[in-house]
C-alpha positions in Angstrom: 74.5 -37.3 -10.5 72.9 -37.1 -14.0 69.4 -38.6 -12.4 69.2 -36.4 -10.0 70.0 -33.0 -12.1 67.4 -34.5 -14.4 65.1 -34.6 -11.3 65.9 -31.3 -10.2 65.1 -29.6 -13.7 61.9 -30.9 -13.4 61.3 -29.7 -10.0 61.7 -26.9 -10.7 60.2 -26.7 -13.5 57.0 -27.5 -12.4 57.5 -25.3 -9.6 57.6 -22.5 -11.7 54.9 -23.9 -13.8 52.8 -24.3 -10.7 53.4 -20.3 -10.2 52.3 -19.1 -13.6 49.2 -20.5 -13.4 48.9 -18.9 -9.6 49.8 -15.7 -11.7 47.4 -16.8 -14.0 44.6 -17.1 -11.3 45.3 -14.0 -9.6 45.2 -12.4 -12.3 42.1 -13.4 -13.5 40.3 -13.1 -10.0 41.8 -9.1 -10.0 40.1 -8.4 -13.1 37.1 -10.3 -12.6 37.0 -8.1 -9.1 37.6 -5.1 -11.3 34.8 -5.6 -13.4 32.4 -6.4 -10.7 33.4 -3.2 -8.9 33.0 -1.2 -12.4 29.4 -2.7 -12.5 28.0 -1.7 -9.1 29.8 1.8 -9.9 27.4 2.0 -12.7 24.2 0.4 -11.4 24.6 3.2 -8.5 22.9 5.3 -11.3 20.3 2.6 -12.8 17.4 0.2 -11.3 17.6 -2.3 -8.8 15.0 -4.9 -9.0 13.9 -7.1 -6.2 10.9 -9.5 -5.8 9.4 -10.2 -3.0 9.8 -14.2 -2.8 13.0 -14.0 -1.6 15.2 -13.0 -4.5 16.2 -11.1 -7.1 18.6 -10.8 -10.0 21.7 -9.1 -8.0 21.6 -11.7 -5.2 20.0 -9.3 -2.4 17.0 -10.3 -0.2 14.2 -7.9 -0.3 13.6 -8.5 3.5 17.4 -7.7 4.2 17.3 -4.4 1.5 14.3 -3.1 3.5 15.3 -4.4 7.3 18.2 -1.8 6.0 15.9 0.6 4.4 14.4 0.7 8.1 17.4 1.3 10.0 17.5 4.4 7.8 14.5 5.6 9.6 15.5 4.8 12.8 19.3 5.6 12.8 20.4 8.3 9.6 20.2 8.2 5.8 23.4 6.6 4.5 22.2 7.4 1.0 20.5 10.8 0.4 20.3 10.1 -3.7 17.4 7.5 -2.7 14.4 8.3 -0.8 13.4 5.7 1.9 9.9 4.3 1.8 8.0 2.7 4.3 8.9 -1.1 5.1 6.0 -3.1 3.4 4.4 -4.4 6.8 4.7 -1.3 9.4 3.9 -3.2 13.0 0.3 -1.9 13.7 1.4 -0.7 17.6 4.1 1.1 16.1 4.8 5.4 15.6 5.4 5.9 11.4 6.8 9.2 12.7 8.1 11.5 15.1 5.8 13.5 17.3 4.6 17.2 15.5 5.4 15.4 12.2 3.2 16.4 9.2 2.8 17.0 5.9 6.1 18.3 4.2 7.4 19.1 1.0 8.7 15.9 -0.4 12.4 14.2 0.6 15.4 16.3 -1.2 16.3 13.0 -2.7 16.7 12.2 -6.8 15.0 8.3 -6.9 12.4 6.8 -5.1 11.5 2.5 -5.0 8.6 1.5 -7.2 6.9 -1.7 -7.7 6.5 -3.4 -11.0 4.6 -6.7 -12.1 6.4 -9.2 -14.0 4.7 -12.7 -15.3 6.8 -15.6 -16.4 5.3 -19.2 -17.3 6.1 -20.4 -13.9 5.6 -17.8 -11.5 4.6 -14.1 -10.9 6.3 -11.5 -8.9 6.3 -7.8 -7.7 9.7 -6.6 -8.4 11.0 -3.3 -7.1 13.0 -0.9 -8.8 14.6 2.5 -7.9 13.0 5.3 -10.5 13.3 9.4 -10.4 11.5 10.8 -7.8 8.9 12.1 -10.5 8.1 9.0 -12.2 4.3 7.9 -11.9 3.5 4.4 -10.1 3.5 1.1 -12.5 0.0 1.2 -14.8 -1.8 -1.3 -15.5 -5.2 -2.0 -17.9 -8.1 -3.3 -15.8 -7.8 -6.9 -17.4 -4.4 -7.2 -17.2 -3.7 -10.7 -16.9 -0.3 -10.5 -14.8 -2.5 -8.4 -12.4 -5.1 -11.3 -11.9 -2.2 -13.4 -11.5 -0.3 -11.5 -9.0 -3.1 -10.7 -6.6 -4.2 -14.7 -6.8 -0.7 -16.5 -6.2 1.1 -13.1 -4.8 -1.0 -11.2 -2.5 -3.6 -14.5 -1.4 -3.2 -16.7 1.4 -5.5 -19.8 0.9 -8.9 -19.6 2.5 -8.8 -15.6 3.0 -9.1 -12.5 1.2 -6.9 -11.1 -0.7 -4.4 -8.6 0.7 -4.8 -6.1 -1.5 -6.4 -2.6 -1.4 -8.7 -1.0 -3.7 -8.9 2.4 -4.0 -10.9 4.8 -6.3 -10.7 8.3 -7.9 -12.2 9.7 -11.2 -10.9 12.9 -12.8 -8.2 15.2 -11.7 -7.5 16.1 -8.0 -5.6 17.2 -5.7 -4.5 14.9 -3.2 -5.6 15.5 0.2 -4.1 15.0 3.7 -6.8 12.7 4.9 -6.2 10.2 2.2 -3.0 9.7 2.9 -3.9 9.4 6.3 -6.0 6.7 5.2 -3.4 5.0 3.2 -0.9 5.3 6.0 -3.5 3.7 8.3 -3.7 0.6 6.1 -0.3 0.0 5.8 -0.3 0.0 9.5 -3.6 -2.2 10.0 -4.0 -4.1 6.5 -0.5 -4.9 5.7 -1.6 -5.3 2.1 0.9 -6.9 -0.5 -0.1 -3.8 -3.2 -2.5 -0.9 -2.8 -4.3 -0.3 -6.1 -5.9 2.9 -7.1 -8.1 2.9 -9.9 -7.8 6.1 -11.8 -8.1 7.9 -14.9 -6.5 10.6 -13.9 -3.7 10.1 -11.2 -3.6 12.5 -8.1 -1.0 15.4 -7.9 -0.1 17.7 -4.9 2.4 17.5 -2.5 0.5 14.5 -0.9 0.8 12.6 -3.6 4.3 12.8 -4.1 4.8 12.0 0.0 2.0 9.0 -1.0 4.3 8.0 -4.0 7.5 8.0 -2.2 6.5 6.4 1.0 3.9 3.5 -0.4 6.5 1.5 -3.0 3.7 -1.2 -3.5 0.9 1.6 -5.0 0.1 0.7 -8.2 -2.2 2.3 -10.8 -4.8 0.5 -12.8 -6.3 3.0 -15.8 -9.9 3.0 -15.6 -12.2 5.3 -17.2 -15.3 6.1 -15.0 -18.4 3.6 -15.9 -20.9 6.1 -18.0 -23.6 3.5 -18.1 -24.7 0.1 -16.8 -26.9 -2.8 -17.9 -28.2 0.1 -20.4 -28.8 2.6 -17.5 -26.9 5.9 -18.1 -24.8 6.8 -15.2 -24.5 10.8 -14.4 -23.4 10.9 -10.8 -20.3 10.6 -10.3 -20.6 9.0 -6.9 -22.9 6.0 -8.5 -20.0 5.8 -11.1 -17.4 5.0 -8.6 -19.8 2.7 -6.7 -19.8 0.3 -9.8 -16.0 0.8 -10.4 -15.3 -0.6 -7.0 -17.8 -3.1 -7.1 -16.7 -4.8 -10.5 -13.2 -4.3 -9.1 -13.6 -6.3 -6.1 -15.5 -8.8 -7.8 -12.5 -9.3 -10.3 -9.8 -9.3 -7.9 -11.5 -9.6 -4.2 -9.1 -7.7 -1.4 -10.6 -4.7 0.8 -12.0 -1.6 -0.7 -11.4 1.6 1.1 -12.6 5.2 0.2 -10.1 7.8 0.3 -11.9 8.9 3.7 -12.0 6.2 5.8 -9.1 5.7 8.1 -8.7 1.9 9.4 -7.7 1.2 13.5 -7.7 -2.1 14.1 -6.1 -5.2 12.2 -8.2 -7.1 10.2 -7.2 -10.6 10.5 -9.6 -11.5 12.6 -12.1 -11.1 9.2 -10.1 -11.9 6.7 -11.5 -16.1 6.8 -15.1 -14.8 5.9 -16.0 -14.7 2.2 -17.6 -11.0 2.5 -17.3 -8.7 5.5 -19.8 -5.6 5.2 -20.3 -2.8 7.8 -23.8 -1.1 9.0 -24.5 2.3 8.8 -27.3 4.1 9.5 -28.8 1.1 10.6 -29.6 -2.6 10.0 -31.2 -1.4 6.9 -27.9 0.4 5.6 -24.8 -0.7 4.6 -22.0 1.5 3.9 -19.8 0.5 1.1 -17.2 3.0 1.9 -15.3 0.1 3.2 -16.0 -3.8 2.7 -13.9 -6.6 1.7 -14.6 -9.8 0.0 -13.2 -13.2 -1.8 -13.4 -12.6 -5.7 -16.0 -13.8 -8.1 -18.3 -14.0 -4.4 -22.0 -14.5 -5.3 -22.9 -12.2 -2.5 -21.0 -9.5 -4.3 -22.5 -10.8 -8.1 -26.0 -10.7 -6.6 -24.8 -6.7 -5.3 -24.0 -5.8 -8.9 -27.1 -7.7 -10.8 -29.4 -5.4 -8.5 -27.8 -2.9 -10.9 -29.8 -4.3 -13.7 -32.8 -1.8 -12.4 -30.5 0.9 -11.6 -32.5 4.5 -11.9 -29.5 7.6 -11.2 -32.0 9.6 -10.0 -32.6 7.4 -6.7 -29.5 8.2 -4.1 -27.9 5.6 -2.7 -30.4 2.7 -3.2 -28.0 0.1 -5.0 -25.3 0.8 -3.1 -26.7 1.0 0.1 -29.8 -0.1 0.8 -29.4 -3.2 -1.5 -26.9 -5.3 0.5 -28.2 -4.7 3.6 -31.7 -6.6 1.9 -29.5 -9.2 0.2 -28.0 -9.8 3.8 -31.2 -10.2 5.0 -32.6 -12.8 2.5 -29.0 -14.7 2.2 -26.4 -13.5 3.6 -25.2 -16.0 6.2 -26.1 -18.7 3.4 -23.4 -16.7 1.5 -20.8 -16.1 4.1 -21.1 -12.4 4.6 -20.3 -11.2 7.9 -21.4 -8.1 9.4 -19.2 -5.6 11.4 -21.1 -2.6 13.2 -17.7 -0.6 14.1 -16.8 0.3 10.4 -19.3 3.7 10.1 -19.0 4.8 13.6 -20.1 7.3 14.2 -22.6 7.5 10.9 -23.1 10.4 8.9 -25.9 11.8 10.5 -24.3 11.8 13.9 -20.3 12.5 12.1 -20.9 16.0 13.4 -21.6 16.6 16.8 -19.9 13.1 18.2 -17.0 13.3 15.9 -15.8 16.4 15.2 -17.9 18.8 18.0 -16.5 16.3 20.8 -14.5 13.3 21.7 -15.7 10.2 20.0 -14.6 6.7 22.0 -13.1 5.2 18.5 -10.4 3.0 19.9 -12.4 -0.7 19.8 -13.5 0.3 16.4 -12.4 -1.3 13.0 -12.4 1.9 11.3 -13.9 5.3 11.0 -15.3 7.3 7.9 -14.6 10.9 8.0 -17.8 11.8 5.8 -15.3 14.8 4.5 -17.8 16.0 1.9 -20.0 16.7 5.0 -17.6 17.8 6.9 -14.9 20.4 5.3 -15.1 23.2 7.4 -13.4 21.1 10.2 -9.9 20.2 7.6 -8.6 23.6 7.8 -5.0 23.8 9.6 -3.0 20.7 11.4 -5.2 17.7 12.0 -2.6 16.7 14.4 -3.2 19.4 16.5 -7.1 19.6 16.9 -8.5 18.5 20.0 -11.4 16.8 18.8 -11.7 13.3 17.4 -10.1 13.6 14.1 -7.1 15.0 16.1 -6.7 11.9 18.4 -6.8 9.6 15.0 -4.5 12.0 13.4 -2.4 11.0 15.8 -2.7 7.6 16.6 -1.9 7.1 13.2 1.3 9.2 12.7 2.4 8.9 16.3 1.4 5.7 18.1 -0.2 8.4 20.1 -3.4 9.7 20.7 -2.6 12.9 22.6 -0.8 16.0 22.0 2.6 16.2 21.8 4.1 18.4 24.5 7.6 18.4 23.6 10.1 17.7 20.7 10.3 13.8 22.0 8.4 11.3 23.4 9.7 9.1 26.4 10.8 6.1 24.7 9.9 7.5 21.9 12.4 5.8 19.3 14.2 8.3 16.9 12.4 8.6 13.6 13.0 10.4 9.6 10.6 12.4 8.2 9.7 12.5 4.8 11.8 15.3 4.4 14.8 12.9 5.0 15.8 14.9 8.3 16.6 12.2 11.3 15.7 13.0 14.8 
């Protein structure tokens, strides 16, 4: 009898041993809960970072944050504190937004996503992180080294060009509609992994702040505007931004767009050549409103030497006129390949084909809008012109060339506006 009380004391105490430490554990796991809850409370109201490898540093996926961030777009807006941006590849057949959208005030939302460049030892990322709907892209200097580094192991797949897309603007300006109907149309057709403008000034207007919200991968790389080169003085500020986007592509390679030029086709058919440069006028002119290129490309090097004889007072040689000669002497030697659907229509026939009557645009890469030309025809809603510009308005916005008829497209699927109002 005296063994077995002595076994049954020990029964049960280790059975009630066994249930303090339960306790114990429970315990533990409820506060460690409570904590974890208190934290995402709190990070509510501060940034979220995500790279886009894969992962980030609270254990979401960027693909699965913005797969979400699209449902928002096509179902309702779960979360009206945050705007939603764009998804970083928008399919190229697909309509960014509903029919009779257009340019409204910005989203009645308090944060918007923003990229930002971070460089360890090992690796380099974009990260993304939610800021106030104010706050100015991510700046970086010119020869930022985290830049190179980004564009070269981020944004380049072995072989090609880089996915990236320059852009240029010196001094202070308003943004205008067509630009970010260009920038729109790269997302669709470019897919880049960051668009870059190159500034010393950035852009305001209501434009920019649609630009800022629905682009999360624009980033800003101060610049000043080139006042000389190889000893020449540089006055125009057309010829200034020539060299800025020429030294830039060098640097970094990727595509350089103007703030005019609005791209319709994808561009991975191209993307294997080491320079791809459009005609113009003719064989004799190459626009440089649009070209891409591999960086430190001798073809592009030989481009900028020409510079070396630079005289302002001459329109248009260096940047024009001089590729197209280059390409004669050594271009295929060099790898440059030679589009004739970039500048088409040209400037001198912009007018009457373009604007005056329906162009046939749809097998072209891209157009140029030649909008210093051309500004009496921007006045009102592009979308609703019946000329050319209206059809590529459109195409853009829509997925449609024509006019809308009616609130809704058949099959149309339901979109948000920038506004943050679902349809």
């Amino acid at each position: 009898m005296a063994k077995q009380c002595t076994l049954q004391n020990f029964t049960a105490v280790f059975t009630s041993s066994r249930v303090r430490i339960r306790r114990k554990i429970l315990t533990f796991c409820i506060f460690v809960l409570l904590v974890v809850t208190s934290l995402c409370i709190v990070d509510k109201y501060r940034s979220k970072r995500f790279c886009l490898d894969g992962t980030t540093n609270r254990g979401v996926k960027v693909t699965d944050y913005f797969g979400d961030n699209f449902t928002l777009y096509t179902r309702s807006n779960s979360n009206k504190a945050k705007c939603p941006p764009l998804p970083l590849a928008v399919p190229p057949d697909s309509n960014i937004f509903r029919c009779r959208w257009y340019h409204k005030p910005p989203a009645p939302c308090d944060f918007r996503l923003r990229a930002r460049l971070s460089c360890t030892k090992s690796s380099p990322s974009i990260l993304y992180e939610w800021v106030d709907l104010d706050a100015p892209p991510s700046t970086y200097a010119f020869d930022d080294q985290c830049l190179a580094r980004v564009i070269a192991e981020r944004c380049t797949e072995e072989g090609l060009i880089p996915r990236v897309v320059h852009y240029v603007n010196f001094g202070p300006r308003r943004l205008l509609f067509h630009t970010l109907l260009s920038v729109l149309s790269v997302l669709k057709f470019a897919q880049p992994c960051l668009v870059i403008l190159h500034a010393d000034y950035l852009p305001y207007g209501s434009h920019w702040q649609a630009l800022v919200q629905l682009v999360p991968n624009l980033i800003h790389v101060n610049r000043t505007a080139p006042d000389a080169i190889f000893g020449h003085e540089i006055n125009s500020a057309h010829h200034k931004s020539d060299v800025a986007r020429l030294e830039a592509m060098i640097k970094f390679g990727g595509i350089y767009c103007d703030m005019d030029h609005i791209v319709l086709k994808p561009l991975h058919e191209v993307l294997q050549h080491t320079v791809v440069m459009g005609k113009e006028e003719s064989d004799a002119h190459f626009g440089n409103g649009f070209f891409l290129g591999k960086p430190d490309s001798i073809f592009l090097k030989l481009w900028y030497e020409s510079y070396r004889t630079f005289d302002d007072k001459v329109w248009a040689y260096n940047s024009i006129l001089v590729p197209a000669k280059l390409y004669k002497e050594r271009g295929v030697d060099l790898g440059v390949h030679v589009v004739d659907s970039f500048f088409r229509p040209d400037w001198c026939k912009a007018t009457e084909e373009f604007y005056e009557n329906l162009y046939e645009w749809r097998n072209s890469y891209g157009v140029h809008l030649y909008h210093n030309g051309n500004r009496k025809f921007f006045t009102g809603r592009l979308d609703m012109f019946e000329n050319s510009l209206g059809e590529i308005t459109r195409y853009i916005l829509f997925g449609r060339s024509y006019l809308c008829t009616g609130n809704k497209t058949v099959g149309e699927p339901v979109r948000m506006d920038v506004s943050g109002n679902v349809f």
